[in-house]
C-alpha positions as CSV (number, residue, x, y, z in Angstrom):
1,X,-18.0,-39.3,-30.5
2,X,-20.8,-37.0,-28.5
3,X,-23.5,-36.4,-30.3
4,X,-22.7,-38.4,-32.9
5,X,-26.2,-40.7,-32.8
6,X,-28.3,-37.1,-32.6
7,X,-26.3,-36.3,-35.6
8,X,-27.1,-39.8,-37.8
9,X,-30.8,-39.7,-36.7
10,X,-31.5,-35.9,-37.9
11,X,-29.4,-37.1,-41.1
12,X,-31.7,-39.8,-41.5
13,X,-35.0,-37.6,-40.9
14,X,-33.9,-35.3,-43.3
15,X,-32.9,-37.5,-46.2
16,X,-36.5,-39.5,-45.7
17,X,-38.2,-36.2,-45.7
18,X,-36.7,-35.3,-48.7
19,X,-36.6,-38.6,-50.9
20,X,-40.9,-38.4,-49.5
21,X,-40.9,-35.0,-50.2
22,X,-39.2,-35.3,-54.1
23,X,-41.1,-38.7,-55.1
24,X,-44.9,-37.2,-53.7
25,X,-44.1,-34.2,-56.1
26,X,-42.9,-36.5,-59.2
27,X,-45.9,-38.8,-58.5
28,X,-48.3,-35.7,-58.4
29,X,-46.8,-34.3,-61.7
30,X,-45.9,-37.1,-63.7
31,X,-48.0,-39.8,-63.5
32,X,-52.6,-40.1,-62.2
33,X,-51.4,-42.1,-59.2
34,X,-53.0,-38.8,-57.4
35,X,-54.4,-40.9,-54.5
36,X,-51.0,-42.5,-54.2
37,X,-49.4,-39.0,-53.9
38,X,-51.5,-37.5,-51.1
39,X,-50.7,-40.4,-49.0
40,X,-46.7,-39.6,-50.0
41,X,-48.0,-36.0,-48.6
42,X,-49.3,-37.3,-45.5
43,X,-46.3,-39.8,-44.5
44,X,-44.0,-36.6,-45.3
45,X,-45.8,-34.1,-43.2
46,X,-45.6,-36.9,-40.6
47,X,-42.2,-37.3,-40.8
48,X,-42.0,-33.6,-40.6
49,X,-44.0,-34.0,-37.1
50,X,-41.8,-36.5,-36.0
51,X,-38.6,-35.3,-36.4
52,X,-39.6,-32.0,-35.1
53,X,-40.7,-33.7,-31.9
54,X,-37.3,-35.3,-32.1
55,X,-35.5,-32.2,-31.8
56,X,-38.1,-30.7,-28.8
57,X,-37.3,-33.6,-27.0
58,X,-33.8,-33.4,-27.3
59,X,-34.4,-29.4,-26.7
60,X,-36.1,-30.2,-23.5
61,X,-33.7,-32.3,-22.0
62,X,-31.2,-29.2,-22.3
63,X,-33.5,-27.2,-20.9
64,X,-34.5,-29.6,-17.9
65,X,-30.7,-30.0,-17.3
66,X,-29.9,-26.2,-17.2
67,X,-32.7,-25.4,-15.2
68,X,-31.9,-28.2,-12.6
69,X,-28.3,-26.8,-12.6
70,X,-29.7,-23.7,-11.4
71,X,-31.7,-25.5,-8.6
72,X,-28.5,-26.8,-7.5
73,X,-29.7,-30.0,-8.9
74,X,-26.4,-31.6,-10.9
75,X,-28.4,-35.3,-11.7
76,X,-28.2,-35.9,-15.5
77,X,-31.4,-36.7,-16.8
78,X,-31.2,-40.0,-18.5
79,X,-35.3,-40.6,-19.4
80,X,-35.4,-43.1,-21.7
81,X,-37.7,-40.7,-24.0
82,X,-35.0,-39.6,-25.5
83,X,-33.2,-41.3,-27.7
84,X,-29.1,-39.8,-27.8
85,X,-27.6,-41.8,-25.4
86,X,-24.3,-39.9,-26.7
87,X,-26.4,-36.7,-25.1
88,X,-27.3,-38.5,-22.1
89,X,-23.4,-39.4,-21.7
90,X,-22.4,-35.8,-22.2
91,X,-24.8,-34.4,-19.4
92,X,-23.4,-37.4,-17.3
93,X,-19.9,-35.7,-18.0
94,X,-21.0,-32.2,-17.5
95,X,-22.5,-33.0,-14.5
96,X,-19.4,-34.8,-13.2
97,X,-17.7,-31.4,-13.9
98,X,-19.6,-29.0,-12.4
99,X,-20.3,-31.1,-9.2
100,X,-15.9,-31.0,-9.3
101,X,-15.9,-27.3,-9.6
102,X,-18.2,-26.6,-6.6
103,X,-16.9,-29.1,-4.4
104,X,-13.7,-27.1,-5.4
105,X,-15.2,-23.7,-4.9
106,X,-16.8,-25.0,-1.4
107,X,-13.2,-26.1,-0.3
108,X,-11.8,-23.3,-0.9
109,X,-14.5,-21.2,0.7
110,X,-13.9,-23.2,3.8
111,X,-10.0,-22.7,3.4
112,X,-10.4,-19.0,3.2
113,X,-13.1,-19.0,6.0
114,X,-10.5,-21.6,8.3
115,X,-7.6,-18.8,7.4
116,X,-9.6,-15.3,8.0
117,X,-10.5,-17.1,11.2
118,X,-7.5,-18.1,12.6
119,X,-5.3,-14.9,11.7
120,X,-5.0,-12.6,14.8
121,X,-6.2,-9.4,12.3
122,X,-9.7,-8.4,13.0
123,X,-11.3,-8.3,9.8
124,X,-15.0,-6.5,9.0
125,X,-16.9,-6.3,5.5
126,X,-19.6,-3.9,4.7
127,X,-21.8,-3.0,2.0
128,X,-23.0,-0.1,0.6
129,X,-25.6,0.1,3.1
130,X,-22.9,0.2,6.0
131,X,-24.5,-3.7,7.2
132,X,-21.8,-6.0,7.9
133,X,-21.7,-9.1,5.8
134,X,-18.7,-10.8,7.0
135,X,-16.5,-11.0,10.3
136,X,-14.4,-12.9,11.3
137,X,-13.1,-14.7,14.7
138,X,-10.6,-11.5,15.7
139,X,-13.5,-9.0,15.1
140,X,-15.8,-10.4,17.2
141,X,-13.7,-11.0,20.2
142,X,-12.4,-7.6,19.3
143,X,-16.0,-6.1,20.0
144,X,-16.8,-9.2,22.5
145,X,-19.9,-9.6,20.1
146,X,-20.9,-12.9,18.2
147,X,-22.8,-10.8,15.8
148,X,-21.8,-7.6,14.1
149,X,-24.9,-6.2,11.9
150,X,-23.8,-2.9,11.3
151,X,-21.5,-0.2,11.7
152,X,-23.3,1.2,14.4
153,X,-23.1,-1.8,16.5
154,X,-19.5,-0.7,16.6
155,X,-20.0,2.1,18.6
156,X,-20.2,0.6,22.1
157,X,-16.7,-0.6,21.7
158,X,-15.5,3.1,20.9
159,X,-18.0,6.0,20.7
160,X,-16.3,7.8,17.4
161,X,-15.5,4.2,15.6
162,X,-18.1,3.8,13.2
163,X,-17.6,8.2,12.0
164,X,-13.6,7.0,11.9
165,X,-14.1,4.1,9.8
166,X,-16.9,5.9,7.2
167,X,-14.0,8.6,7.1
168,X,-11.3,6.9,5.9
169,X,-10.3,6.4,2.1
170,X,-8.6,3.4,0.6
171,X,-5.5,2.3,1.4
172,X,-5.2,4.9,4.3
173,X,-4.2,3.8,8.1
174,X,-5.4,5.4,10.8
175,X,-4.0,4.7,14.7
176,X,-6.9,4.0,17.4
177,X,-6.6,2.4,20.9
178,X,-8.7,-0.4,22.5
179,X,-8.9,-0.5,26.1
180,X,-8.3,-4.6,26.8
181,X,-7.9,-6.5,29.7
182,X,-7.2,-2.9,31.6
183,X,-4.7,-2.1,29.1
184,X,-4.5,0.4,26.2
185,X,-3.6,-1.1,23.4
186,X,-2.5,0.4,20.1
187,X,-4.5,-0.9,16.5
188,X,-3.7,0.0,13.2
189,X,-7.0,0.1,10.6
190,X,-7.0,-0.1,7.3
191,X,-9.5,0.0,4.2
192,X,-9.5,-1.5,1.3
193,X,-12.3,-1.4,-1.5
194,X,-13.9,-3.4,-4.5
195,X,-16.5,-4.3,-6.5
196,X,-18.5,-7.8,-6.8
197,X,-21.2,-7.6,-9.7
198,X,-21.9,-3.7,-9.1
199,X,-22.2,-4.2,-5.6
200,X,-19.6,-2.0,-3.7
201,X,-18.0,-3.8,-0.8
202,X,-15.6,-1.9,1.9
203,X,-12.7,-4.3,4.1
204,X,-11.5,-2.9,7.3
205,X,-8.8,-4.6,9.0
206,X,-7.6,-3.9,12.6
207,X,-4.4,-5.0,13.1
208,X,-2.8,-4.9,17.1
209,X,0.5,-3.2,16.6
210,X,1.4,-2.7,19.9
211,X,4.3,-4.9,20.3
212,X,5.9,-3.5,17.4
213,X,5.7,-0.1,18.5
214,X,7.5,-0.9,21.6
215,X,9.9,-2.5,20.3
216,X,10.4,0.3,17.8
217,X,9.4,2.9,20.5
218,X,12.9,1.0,22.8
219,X,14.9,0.6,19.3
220,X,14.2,4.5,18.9
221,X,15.2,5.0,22.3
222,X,17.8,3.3,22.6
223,X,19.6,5.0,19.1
224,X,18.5,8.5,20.9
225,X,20.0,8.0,23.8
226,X,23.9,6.7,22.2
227,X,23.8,9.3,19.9
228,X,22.7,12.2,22.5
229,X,25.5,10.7,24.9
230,X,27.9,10.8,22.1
231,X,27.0,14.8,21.4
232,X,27.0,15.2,25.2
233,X,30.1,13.5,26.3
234,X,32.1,15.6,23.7
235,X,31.1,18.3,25.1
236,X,31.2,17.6,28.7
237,X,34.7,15.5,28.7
238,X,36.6,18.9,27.3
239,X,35.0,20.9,29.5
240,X,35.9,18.7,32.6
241,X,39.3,18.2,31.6
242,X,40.1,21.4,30.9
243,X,37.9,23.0,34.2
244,X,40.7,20.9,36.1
245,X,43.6,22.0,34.4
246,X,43.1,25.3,34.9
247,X,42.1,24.7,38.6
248,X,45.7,22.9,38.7
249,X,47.3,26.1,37.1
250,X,45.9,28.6,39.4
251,X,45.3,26.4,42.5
252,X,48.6,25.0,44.6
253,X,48.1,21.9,46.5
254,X,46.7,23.0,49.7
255,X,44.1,24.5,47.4
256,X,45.7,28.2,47.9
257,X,45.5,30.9,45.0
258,X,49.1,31.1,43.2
259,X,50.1,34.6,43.3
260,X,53.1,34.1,40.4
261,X,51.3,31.9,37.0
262,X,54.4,32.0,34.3
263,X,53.5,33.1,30.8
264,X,52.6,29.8,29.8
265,X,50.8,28.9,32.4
266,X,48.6,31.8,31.4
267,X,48.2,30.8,28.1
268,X,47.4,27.3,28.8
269,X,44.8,28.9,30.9
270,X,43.2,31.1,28.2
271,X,43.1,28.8,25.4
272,X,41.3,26.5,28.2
273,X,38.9,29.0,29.1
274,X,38.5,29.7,25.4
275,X,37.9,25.9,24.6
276,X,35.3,25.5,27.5
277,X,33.7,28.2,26.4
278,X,33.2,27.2,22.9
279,X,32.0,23.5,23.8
280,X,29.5,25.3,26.4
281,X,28.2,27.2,23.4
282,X,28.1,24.0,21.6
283,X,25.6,22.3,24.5
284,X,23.4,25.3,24.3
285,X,23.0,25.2,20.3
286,X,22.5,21.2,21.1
287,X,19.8,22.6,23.5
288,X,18.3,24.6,20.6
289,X,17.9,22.0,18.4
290,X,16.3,19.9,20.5
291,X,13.7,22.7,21.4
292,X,13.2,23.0,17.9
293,X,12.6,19.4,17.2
294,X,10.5,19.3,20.0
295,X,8.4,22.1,19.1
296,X,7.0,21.8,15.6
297,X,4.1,24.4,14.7
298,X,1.1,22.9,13.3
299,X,1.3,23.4,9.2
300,X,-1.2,25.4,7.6
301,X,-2.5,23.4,4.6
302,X,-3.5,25.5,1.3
303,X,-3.1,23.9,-2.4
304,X,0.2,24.4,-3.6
305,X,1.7,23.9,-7.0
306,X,4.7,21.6,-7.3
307,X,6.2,23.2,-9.7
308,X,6.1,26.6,-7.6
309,X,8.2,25.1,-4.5
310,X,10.8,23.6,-6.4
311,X,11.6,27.0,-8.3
312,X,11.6,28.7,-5.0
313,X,13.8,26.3,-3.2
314,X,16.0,26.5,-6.3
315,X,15.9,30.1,-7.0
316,X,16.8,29.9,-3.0
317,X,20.1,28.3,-3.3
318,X,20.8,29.3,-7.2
319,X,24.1,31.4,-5.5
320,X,25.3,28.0,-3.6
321,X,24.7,25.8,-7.0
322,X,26.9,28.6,-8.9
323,X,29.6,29.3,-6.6
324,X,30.6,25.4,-6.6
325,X,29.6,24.9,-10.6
326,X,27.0,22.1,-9.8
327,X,24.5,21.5,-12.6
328,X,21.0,21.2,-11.3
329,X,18.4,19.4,-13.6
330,X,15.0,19.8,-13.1
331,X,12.4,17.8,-15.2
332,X,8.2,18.6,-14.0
333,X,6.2,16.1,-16.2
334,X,3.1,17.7,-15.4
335,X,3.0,21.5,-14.5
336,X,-0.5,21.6,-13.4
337,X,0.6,18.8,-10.2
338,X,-0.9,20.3,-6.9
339,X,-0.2,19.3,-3.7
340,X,-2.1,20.2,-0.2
341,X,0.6,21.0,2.4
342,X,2.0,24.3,4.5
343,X,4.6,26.2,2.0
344,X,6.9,26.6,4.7
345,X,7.6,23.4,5.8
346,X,7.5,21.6,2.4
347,X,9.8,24.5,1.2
348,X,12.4,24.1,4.2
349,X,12.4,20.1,3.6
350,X,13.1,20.5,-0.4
351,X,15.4,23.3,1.1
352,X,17.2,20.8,3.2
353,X,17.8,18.3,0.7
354,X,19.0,20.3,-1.5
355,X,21.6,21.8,0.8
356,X,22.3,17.8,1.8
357,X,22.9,17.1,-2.0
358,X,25.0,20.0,-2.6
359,X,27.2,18.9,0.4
360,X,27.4,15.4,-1.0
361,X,28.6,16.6,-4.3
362,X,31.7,18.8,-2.9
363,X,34.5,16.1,-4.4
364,X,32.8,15.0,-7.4
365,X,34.3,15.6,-11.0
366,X,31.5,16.6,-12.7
367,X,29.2,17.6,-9.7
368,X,25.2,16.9,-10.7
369,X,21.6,17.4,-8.9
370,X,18.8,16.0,-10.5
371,X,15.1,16.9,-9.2
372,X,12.4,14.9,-11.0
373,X,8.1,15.4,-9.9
374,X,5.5,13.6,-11.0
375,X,2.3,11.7,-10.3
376,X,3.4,7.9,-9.7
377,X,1.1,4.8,-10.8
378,X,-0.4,4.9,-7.4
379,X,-2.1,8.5,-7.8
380,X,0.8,10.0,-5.4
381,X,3.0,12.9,-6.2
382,X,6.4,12.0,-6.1
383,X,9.0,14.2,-5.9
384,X,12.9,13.1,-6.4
385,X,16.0,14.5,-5.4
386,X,19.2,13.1,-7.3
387,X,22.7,13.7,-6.8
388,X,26.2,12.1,-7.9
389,X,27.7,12.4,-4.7
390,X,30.0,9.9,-2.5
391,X,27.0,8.3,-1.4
392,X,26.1,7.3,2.3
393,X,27.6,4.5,3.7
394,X,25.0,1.3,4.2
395,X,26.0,1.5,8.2
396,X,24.8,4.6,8.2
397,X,21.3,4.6,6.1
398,X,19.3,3.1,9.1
399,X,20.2,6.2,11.3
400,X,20.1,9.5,8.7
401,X,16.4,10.3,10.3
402,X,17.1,9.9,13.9
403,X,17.4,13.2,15.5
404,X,20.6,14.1,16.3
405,X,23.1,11.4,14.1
406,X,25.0,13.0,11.1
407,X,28.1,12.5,9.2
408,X,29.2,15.9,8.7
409,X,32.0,17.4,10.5
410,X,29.6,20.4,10.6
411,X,25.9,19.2,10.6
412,X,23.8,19.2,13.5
413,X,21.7,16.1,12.8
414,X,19.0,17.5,12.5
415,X,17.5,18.5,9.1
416,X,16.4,14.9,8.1
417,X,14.8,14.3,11.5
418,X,12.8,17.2,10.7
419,X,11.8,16.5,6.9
420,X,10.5,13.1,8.8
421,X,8.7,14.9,11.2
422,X,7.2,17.2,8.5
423,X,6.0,14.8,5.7
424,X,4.2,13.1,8.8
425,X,2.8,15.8,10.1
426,X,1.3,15.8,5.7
427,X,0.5,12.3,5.8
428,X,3.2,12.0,3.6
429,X,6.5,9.8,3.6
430,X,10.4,10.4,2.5
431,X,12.9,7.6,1.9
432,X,16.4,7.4,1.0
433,X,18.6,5.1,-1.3
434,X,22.2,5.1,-1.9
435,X,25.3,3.3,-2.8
436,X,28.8,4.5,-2.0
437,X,30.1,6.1,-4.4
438,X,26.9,6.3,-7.1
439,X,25.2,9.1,-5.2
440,X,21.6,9.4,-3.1
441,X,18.4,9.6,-4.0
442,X,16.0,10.9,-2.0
443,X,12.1,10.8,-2.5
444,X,9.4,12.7,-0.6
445,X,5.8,11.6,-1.2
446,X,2.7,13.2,-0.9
């Protein structure tokens, strides 16, 4: 067992010392062998010495052992001043281990190193002072540089890079462009932040999205275009057909005006006049919308209280919500949650989610809207928008936002695309989750 022979030799000291100690004093006390005692004295304060020395020596081979650990120095020392081979065993161990653990931390250091290096994200860490202390492979043939000292070495890639970066707060993406090989290409930055022994550390990451946003740039295209084509071709196919029926009823077939039309004839007329009027109409409020969409006025931020623009939205639509008995539930956790947004356009998103829940509600039993606002684990405002509707069809949830597509007989497509465009425009995000049948749930987060 370690330490077992330290243990047996101290044992031994002691219990000499002491029998020493105890027959010096009877000698002295009981008997004239004074002489006799003082030697007993002597041999005790000896032992005393010795054993003390003992446990220096053993004390010092710690210490030499601890300090050479800290010189990176992991050779047990196995002198043969000291005597606890059991010790000189358990330094051999010890050593064993903590070679094993740094050979371990230095392959894993080079495993991270060999992965930062070989992923296609440019990745830059800086210190408090702004200096760069790590970069990897990507960043530096990002900024054609093999050495990045600071975040003003930055700036020769992109004059306003290094103010952009010191801007930006954690978790928080920000679009730039890099001109490369005569092409603009689109990069996505990110920061994230910690803390190594008090020492604050800042990670950017630039990340080359520009084959995804083609691809959803064409995607978005492509859903545009069917859906405006749809909308178009129902309106244009009437209006065609109809344009040359009438032209039949009032045109012979040498193309000469028909003095005598019959009553009928004059009716079919009429209602197709009527018809192609009313899908003309419908083109130009198409028109309208998309001028809308198109034409978004920059919000006007001020600091607005939650709690405040869902009254008003509610308050807003209180006559809808009675007329067709739905029971709206709202539950604020927090009163005091604040927000920094433009009133107008927060209030016609809430506005247009409600009106889209009230809609979805129409055949239910026991018709329901729940709103629900707090401040998620995250340290974003959250606010929810329940109802216990028919639900949207899982064909349809990829194409709600895209200008245009609805599934109301009546709707114009175009609320959701604009509650996208708004909690953009507020750095913001809104997402959607539903089952047939158990209702929607839609979030907006600030």
């Amino acid at each position: 067992m370690i330490f077992k022979r330290f243990r047996y030799i101290a044992i031994f000291y002691l219990a000499l010392i002491l029998v020493i100690t105890g027959l010096s004093v009877y000698v002295a006390f009981n008997t004239y062998f004074w002489l006799t005692s003082f030697w007993l004295f002597v041999i005790d304060i000896i032992l005393i010495v010795v054993f003390i020395r003992f446990i220096e020596r053993e004390h010092k081979k710690l210490a030499h052992f601890l300090y050479s650990t800290a010189q990176d120095d992991f050779t047990p020392p196995l002198s043969k001043e000291f005597h606890d081979l059991e010790m000189n065993k358990a330094f051999e161990h010890l050593s064993k281990v903590i070679v094993n653990l740094r050979e371990k931390a230095q392959i894993n250091l080079n495993y991270l190193q060999t992965v930062i290096n070989n992923i296609n994200i440019a990745i830059i860490c800086m210190n408090d002072s702004n200096k760069i202390v790590l970069s990897n492979s990507a960043a530096k043939n990002l900024f054609n540089k093999t050495l990045l000292r600071d975040v003003n070495s930055l700036k020769e890639r992109k004059s306003n890079l290094p103010e952009l970066m010191l801007n930006l707060q954690a978790n928080e993406k920000k679009l730039i462009k890099f001109k490369q090989d005569g092409k603009l290409q689109n990069y996505s930055i990110q920061l994230a932040d910690f803390k190594i022994k008090g020492d604050q550390y800042k990670i950017f990451s630039f990340q080359n999205i520009q084959s995804e946003l083609e691809q959803n740039e064409l995607e978005s295209w492509q859903k545009l275009t069917r859906v405006m084509t749809h909308e178009i071709m129902n309106s244009v196919i009437p209006i065609s057909n109809l344009s040359g029926l009438v032209y039949q009823k009032i045109f012979d077939e040498n193309e000469r005006w028909i003095n005598e039309i019959e009553d009928s004839d004059k009716l079919d007329i009429k209602e197709g006049l009527q018809t192609i009027g009313s899908r003309s109409k419908g083109l130009v409020s198409f028109v309208e919308a998309t001028r809308h969409f198109t034409k978004m006025p920059e919000p006007k931020f001020e600091l607005l209280k939650v709690s405040y623009l869902i009254k008003h939205a509610s308050a807003l639509l209180k006559g809808k919500l009675d007329e067709k008995s739905i029971e709206l539930i709202t539950e604020i956790k927090d009163e005091g949650l604040e927000i920094f947004a433009d009133e107008s356009l927060v209030s016609q998103v809430l506005i247009n989610l409600l009106l889209n829940a009230i809609d979805a509600v129409d055949q239910s039993d026991k018709p329901q809207i729940r709103i629900n606002a707090y401040l998620s684990s995250d340290n974003r405002i959250r606010i929810e928008i329940y109802d216990n509707g028919k639900g949207i069809a899982e064909k349809d949830l990829d194409h709600i936002f895209i200008p245009f597509y609805t599934t109301r007989e009546k709707g114009s497509g175009i609320g959701l695309s604009l509650a996208k465009q708004i909690m953009f425009l507020h750095k913001g995000q809104i997402d959607v989750d539903s089952e047939q049948g158990k209702g929607t749930k839609f979030v907006i987060c600030f």
